[in-house]
VMD Tcl script that draws the C-alpha trace (Angstrom):
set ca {
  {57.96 12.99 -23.62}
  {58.01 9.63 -23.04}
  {57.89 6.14 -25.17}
  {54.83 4.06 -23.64}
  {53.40 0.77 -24.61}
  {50.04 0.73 -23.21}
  {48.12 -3.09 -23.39}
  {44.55 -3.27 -22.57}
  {43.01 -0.15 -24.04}
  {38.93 -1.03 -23.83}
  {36.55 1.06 -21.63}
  {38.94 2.03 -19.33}
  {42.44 1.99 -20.89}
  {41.38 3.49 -24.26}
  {40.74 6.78 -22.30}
  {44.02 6.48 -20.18}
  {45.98 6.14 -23.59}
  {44.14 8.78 -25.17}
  {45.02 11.26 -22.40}
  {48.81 10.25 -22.21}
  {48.81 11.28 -25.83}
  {47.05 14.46 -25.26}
  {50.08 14.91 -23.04}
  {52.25 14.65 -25.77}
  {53.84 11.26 -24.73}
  {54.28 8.45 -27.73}
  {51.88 5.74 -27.25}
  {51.73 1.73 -28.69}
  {48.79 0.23 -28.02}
  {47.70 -3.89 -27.91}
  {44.57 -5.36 -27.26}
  {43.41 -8.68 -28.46}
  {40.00 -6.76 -29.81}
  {41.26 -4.54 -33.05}
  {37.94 -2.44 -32.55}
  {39.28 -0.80 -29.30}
  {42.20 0.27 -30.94}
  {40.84 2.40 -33.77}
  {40.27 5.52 -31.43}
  {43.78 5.53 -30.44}
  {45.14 4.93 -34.11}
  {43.01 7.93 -34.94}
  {44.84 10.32 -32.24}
  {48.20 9.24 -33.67}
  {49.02 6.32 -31.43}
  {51.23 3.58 -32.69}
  {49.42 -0.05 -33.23}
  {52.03 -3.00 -32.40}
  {50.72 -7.01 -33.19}
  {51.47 -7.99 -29.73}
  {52.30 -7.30 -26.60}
  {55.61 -8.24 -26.34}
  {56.46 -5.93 -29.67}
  {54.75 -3.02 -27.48}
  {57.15 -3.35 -24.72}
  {60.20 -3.80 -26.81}
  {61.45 -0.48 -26.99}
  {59.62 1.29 -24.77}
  {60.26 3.58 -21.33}
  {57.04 2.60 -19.62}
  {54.76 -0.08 -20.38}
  {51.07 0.36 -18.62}
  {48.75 -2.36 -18.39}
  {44.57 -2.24 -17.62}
  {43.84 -6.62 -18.04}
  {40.46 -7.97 -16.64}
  {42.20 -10.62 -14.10}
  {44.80 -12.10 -12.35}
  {45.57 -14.80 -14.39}
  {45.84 -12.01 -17.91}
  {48.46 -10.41 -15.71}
  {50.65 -13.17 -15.22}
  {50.11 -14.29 -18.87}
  {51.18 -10.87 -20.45}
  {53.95 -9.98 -18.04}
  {55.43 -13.42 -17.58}
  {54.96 -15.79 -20.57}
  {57.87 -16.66 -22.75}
  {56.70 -14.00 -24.95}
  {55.81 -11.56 -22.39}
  {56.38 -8.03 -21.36}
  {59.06 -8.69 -18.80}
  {60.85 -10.83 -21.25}
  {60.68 -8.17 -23.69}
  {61.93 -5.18 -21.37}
  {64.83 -7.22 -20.44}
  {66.19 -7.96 -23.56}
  {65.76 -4.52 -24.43}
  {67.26 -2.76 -21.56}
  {66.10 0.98 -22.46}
  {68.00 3.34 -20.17}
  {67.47 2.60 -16.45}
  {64.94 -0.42 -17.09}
  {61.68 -0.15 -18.70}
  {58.95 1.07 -15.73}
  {56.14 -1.47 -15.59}
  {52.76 0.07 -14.54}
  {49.87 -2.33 -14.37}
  {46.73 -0.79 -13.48}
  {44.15 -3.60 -13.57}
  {42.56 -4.63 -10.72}
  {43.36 -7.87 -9.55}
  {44.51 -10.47 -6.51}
  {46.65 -9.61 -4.05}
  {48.97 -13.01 -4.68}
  {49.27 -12.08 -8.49}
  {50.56 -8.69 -7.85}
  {53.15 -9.38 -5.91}
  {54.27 -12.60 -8.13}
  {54.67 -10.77 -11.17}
  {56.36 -7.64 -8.94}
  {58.99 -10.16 -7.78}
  {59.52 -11.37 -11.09}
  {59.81 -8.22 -12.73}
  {62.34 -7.51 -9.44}
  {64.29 -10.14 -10.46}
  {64.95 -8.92 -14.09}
  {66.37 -5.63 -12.72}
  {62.92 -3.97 -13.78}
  {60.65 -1.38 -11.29}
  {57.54 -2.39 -11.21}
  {53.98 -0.71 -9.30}
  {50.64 -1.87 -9.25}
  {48.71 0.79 -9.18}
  {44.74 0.03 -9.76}
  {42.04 2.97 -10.52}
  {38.99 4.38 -8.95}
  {36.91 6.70 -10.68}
  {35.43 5.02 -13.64}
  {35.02 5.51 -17.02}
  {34.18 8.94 -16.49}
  {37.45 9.47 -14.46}
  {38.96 7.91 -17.15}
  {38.17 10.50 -19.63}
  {38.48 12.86 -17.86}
  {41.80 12.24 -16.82}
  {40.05 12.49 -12.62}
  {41.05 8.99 -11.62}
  {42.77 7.92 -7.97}
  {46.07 5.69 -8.36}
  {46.59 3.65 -5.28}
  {49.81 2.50 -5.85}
  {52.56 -0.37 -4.66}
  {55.74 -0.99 -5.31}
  {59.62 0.70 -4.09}
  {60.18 4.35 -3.32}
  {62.16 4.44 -6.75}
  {59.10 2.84 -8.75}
  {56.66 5.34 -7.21}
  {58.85 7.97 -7.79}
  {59.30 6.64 -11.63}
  {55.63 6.14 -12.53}
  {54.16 9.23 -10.85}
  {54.64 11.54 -13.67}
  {52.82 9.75 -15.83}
  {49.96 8.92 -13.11}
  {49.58 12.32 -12.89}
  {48.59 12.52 -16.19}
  {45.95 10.32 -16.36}
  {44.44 11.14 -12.47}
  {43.76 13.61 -9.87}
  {45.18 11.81 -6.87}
  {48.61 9.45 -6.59}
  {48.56 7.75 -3.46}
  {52.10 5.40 -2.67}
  {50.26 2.61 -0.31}
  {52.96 0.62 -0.23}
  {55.04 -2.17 -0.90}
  {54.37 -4.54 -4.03}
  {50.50 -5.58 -4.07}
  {49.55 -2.58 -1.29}
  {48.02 -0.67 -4.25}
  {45.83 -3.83 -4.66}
  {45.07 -3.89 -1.00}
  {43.83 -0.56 -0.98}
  {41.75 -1.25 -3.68}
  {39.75 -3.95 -2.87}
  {39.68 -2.52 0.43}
  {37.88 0.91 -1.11}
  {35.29 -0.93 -2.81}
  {34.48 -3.15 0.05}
  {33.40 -0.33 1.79}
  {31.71 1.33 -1.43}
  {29.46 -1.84 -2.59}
  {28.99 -2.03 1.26}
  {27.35 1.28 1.69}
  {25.64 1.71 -1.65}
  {23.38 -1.18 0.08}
  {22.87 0.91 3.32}
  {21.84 3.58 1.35}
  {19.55 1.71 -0.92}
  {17.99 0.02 1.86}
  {17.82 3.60 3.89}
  {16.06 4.92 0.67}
  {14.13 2.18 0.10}
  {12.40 1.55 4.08}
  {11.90 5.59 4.55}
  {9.56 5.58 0.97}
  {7.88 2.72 2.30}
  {7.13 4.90 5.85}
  {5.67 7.52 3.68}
  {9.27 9.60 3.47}
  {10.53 11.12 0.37}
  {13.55 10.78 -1.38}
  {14.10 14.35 -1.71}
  {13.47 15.12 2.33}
  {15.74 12.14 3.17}
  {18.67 12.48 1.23}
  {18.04 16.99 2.42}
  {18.46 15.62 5.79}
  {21.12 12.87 5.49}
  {23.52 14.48 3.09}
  {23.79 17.41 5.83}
  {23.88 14.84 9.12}
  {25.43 11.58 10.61}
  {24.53 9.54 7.31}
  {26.40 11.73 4.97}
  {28.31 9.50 2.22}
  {29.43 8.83 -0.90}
  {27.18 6.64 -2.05}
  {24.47 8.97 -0.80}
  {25.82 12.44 -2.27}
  {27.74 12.05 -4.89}
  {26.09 8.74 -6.45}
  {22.40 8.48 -5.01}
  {20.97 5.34 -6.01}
  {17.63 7.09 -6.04}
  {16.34 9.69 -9.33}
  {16.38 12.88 -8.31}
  {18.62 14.30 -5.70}
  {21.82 14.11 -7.49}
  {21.65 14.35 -11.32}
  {24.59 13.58 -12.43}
  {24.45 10.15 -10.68}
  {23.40 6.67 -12.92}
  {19.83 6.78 -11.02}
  {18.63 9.58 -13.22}
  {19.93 7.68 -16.48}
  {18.08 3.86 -15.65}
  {21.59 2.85 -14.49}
  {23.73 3.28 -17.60}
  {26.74 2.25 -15.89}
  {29.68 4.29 -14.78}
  {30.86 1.51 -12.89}
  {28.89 -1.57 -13.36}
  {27.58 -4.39 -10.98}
  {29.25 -7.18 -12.38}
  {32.54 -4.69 -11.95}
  {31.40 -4.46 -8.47}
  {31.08 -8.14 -7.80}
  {34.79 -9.27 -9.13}
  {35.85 -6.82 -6.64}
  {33.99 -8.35 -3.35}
  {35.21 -11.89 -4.48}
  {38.89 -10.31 -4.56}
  {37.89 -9.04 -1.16}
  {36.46 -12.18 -0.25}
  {39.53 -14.02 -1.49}
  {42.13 -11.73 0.61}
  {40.09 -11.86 3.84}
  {39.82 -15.77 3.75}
  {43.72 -15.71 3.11}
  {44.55 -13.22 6.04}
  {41.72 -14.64 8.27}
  {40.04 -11.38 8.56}
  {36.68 -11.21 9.53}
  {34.17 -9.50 6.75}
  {30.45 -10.59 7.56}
  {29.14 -7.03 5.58}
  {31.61 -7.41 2.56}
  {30.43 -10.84 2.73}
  {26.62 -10.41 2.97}
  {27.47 -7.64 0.12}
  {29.07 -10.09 -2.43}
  {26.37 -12.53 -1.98}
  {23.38 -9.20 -2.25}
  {25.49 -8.53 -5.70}
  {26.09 -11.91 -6.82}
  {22.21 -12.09 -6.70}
  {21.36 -9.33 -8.34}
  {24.32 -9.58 -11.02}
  {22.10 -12.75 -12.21}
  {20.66 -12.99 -16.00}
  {21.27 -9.76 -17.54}
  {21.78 -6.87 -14.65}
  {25.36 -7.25 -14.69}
  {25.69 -4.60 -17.07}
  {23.95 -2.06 -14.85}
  {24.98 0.39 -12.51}
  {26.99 -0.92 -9.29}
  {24.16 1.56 -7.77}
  {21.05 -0.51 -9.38}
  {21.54 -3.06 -6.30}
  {18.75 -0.82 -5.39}
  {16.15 -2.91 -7.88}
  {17.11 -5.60 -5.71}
  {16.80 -4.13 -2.12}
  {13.09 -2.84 -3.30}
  {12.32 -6.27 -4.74}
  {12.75 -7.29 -1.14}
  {16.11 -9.31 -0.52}
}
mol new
graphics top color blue
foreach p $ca { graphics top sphere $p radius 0.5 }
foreach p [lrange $ca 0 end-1] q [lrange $ca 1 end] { graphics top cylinder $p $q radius 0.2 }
display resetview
């Protein structure tokens, strides 16, 4: 059993908590809105007034922030985690786990200065949604040293299905970013597949019979149809409620965007699919469904 100060515990992290005290592990939990914390308080976690009181005395500190820049701020302010965990020295160094999904550049900035306060550090961002969430089905992909993998996979494994070490410090980023790229990518295939072969006079139903069992199987198609009907459990059959939503989608593509301008690496598709999302994420369909880019494709862009 473990002592963990978890910071950031809304739609995603609240879930992650929960499910590390289902494991029996001791849990402190921070987030600037009190609401999201009530849950937790209920299952027995700990409530601490700041972040930096979270991480005092505790084994593992796990992070889910909105961006880059929250990162920084809670790891490496004055009054920040790192400064916390080194003035507390627990044990062998208090494991830092930050699971948000953020830049590249960030990651491996706070890594380094984590490194150079004798503290192992990963970043190790989620998919899998708010559904993986709960149900304790997310994938980790995961940077950082052999010896930080090897410290923070225990309680991965708690919250997900699949650990994967990517890497050095930031890698687990990489792979993220990468992984959606491809997803918001091919949810627009699909959605444009779905929406030219109704307009030819063929039906959802026979198309997605015929490409979910040939050459245009994918995710996007089978387990997350943009279209009602074929798959039910997907956000199609529900007007979008979002699992993972568009606006979600589009901070991912610019992080994309971002990395592939700083490597100069070519990415016309994730490119064409961050400006596609960045249209349709307009007025008030942000909060939709990634998978509602579909509206948009039918509307004819």
């Amino acid at each position: 059993m473990a002592d963990i100060a978890f910071i950031g515990v809304g739609n995603m992290g609240g879930p992650m908590a929960l499910n590390l005290l289902k494991d029996g592990h001791r849990v402190r939990a921070f987030d600037l809105d009190s609401q999201v914390l009530k849950p937790l308080a209920g299952e027995g976690a700990e409530i601490a007034p700041s972040a930096y009181e979270a991480a005092g005395a505790a084994e593992a500190v796990i992070t889910m922030l909105p961006a880059g820049r929250h990162v920084r701020g809670v790891y490496m302010d004055d009054a920040g985690v790192i400064a916390a965990a080194a003035e507390a020295a627990v044990g062998e160094g208090t494991l830092l786990i930050d699971c948000s999904t953020i830049d590249v550049e960030s990651a491996r900035t706070v890594a380094e200065a984590a490194a150079a306060a004798g503290l192992d550090m990963v970043d190790a961002p989620v998919s899998g949604g708010v559904a993986g969430a709960g149900a304790g089905a997310l994938t980790f992909m995961v940077g950082g040293t052999d010896r930080a993998f090897a410290r923070a996979k225990p309680l991965l494994d708690v919250m997900g299905k699949a650990v994967v070490h990517a890497g050095p410090s930031g890698n687990g980023q990489v792979a993220k970013i990468c992984n959606n790229m491809i997803l918001g990518v091919s949810m627009i295939v699909v959605s444009e597949a779905f929406t030219l072969g109704r307009k030819l006079g063929l039906a959802p139903e026979k198309l997605f019979e015929i490409s979910s069992q040939a050459s245009g199987q994918c995710w996007s198609m089978t387990s997350y149809c943009p279209v009602p009907g074929p798959v039910p459990a997907s956000p199609a059959n529900r007007d979008y409620q979002a699992g993972f939503t568009a606006a979600m989608m589009l901070k991912d593509l610019k992080l994309a965007q971002a990395a592939a301008h700083s490597a100069r690496a070519a990415t016309p598709l994730g490119a064409k699919a961050q400006e596609l999302y960045d249209r349709f994420c307009e007025g008030e369909r942000g909060s939709l469904d990634f998978s509602g880019i579909i509206k948009l494709i039918e509307e004819g862009a």
